[in-house]
Wavefront OBJ file of the C-alpha trace (Angstrom):
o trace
v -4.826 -30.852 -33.603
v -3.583 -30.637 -29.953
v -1.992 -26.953 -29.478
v -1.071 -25.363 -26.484
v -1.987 -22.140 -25.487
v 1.154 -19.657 -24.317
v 0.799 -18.334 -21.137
v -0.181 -14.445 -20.991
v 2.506 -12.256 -20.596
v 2.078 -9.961 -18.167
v 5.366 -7.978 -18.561
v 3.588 -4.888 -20.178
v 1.334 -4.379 -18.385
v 3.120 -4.860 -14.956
v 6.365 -2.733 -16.463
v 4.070 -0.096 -17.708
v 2.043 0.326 -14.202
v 5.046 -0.231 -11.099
v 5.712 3.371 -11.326
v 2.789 4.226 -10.794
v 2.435 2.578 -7.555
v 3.816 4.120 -4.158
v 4.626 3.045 -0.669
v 2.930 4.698 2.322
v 3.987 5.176 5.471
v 2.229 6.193 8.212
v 3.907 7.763 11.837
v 2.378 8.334 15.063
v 3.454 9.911 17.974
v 0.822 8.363 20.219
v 1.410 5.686 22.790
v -0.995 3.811 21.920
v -2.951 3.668 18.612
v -6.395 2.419 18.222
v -5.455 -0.537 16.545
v -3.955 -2.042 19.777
v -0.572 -3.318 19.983
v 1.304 -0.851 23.266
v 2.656 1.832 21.316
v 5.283 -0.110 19.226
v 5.787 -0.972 16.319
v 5.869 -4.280 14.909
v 7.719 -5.611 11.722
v 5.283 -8.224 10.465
v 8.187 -10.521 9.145
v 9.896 -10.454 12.429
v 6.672 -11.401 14.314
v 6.093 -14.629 12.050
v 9.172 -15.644 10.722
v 11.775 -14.029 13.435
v 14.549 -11.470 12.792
v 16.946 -12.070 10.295
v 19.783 -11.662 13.009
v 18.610 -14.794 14.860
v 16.746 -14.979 17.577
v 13.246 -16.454 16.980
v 9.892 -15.170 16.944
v 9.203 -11.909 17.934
v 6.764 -11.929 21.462
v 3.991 -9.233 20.897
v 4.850 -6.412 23.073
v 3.347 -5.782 26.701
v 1.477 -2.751 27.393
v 4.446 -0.265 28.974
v 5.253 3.175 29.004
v 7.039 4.389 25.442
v 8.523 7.987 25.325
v 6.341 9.991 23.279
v 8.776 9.696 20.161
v 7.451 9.320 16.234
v 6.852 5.188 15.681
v 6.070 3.803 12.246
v 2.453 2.563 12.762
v 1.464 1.172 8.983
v 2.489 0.870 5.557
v 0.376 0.724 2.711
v 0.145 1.514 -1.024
v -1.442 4.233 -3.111
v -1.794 5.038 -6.619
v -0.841 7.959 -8.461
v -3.691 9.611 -10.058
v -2.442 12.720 -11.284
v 1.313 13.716 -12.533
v 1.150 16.842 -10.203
v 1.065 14.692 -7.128
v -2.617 13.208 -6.086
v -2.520 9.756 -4.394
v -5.289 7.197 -4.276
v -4.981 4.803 -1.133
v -7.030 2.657 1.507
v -8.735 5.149 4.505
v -7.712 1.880 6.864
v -4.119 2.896 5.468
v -3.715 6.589 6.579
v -6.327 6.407 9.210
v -5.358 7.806 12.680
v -1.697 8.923 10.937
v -0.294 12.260 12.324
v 2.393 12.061 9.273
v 2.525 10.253 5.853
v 5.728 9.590 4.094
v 5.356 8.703 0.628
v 8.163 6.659 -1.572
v 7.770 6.483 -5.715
v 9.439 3.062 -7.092
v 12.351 5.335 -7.604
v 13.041 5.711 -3.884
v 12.788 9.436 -4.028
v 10.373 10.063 -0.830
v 7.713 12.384 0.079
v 5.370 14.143 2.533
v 2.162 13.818 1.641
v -1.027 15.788 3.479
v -4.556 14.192 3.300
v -6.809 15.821 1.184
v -10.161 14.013 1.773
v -10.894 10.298 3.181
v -14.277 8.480 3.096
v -13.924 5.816 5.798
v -17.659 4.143 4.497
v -15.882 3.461 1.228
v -12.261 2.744 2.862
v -10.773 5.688 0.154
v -8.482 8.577 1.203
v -6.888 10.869 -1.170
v -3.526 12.341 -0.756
v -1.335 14.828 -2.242
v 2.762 15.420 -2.506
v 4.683 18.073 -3.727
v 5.559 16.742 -7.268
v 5.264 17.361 -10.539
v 5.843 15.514 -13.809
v 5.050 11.407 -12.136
v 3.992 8.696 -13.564
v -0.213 8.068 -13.883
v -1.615 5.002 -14.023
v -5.120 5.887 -15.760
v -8.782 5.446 -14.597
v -10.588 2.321 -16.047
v -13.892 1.336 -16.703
v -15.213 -1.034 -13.663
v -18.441 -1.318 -15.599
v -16.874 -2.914 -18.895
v -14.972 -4.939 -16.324
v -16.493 -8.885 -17.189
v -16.339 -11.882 -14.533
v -13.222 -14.223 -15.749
v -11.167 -10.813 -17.130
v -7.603 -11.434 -16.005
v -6.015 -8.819 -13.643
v -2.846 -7.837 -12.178
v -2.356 -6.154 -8.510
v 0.155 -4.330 -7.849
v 1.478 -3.045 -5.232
v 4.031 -2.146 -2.123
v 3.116 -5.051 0.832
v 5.137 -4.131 3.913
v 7.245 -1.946 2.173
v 8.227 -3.606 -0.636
v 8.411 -2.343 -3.989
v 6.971 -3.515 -7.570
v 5.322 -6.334 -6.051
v 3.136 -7.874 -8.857
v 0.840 -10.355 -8.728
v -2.243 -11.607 -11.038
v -5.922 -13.363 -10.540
v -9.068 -13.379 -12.454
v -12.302 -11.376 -11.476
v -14.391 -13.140 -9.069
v -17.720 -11.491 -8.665
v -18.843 -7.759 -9.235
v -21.013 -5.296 -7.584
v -20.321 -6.244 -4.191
v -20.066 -4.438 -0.649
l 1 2 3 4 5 6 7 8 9 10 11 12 13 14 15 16 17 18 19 20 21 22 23 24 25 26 27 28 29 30 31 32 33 34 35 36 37 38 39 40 41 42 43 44 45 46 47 48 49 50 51 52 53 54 55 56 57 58 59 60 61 62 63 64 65 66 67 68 69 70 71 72 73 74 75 76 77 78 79 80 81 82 83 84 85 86 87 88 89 90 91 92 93 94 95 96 97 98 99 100 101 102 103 104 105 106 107 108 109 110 111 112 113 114 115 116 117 118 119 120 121 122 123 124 125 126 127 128 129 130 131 132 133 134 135 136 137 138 139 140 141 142 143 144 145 146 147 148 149 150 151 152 153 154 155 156 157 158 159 160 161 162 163 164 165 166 167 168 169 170 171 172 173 174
């Protein structure tokens, strides 16, 4: 008997998590940032693909003088791990940030203050003034198997419920 397996349906598990998931964004007031880059930033799309007004790729910037003015630096996503307003992200996300603007998948946006980071294991903890948001809970990385579906999810360059899925690879790495 030939039968076909359905695909899995993801829907559940990707409606029941998107909430959970925030946007970061990080500002600087520097003129330069560690990172390199002179001072300004740059909208990844417009760099690769050109901006949606015409005109071609986007030409790094030269090293110049900038006014000392607040310039995005980074986005990045973070997970909410408690309903009164802690934030699970990447160190690499927040690092070098002198302010952190959070947005929930219902647009409503945030300051957020770093609580504790731990650059050797790239976390950083954050926390907003909220109360009564949507967790996404803790699992078990130990039952985890090799070949277990998954789904990430997440904000990429500020984008919202982005949802994607793969298999686990390998475990216990560095």
């Amino acid at each position: 008997a030939n039968t076909v397996t359905p695909p899995t349906d993801f829907t559940h598990a990707a409606e029941s998590t998107i909430n959970g998931v925030v946007s970061i964004k990080c500002y600087s007031n520097r003129q330069q940032y560690s990172q390199g880059g002179g001072g300004q930033y740059i909208d990844p799309f417009e760099f690769f693909f050109g901006s949606p007004q015409g005109g071609g790729r986007r030409q790094a910037p030269r090293q110049q003088q900038q006014p000392r003015e607040e310039q995005p630096r980074g986005l990045g996503s973070g997970v909410i791990l408690s309903s009164d307003g802690y934030i699970v992200t990447n160190n690499h996300v927040i690092d070098g940030a002198e302010r952190l603007e959070v947005t929930l998948n219902d647009n409503s946006i945030y300051n957020a203050k770093v609580i504790g980071t731990d650059p050797a294991t790239d976390v950083a903890l954050l926390k907003i003034e909220a109360t009564g948001l949507p967790v996404i809970p803790v699992g078990d990385s130990d039952a985890l198997r090799v070949g277990e579906w998954v789904l990430a999810v997440g904000n990429p360059f500020g984008f919202t419920s982005t949802v994607t899925t793969g298999i686990v690879s390998a475990k216990a790495r560095s």
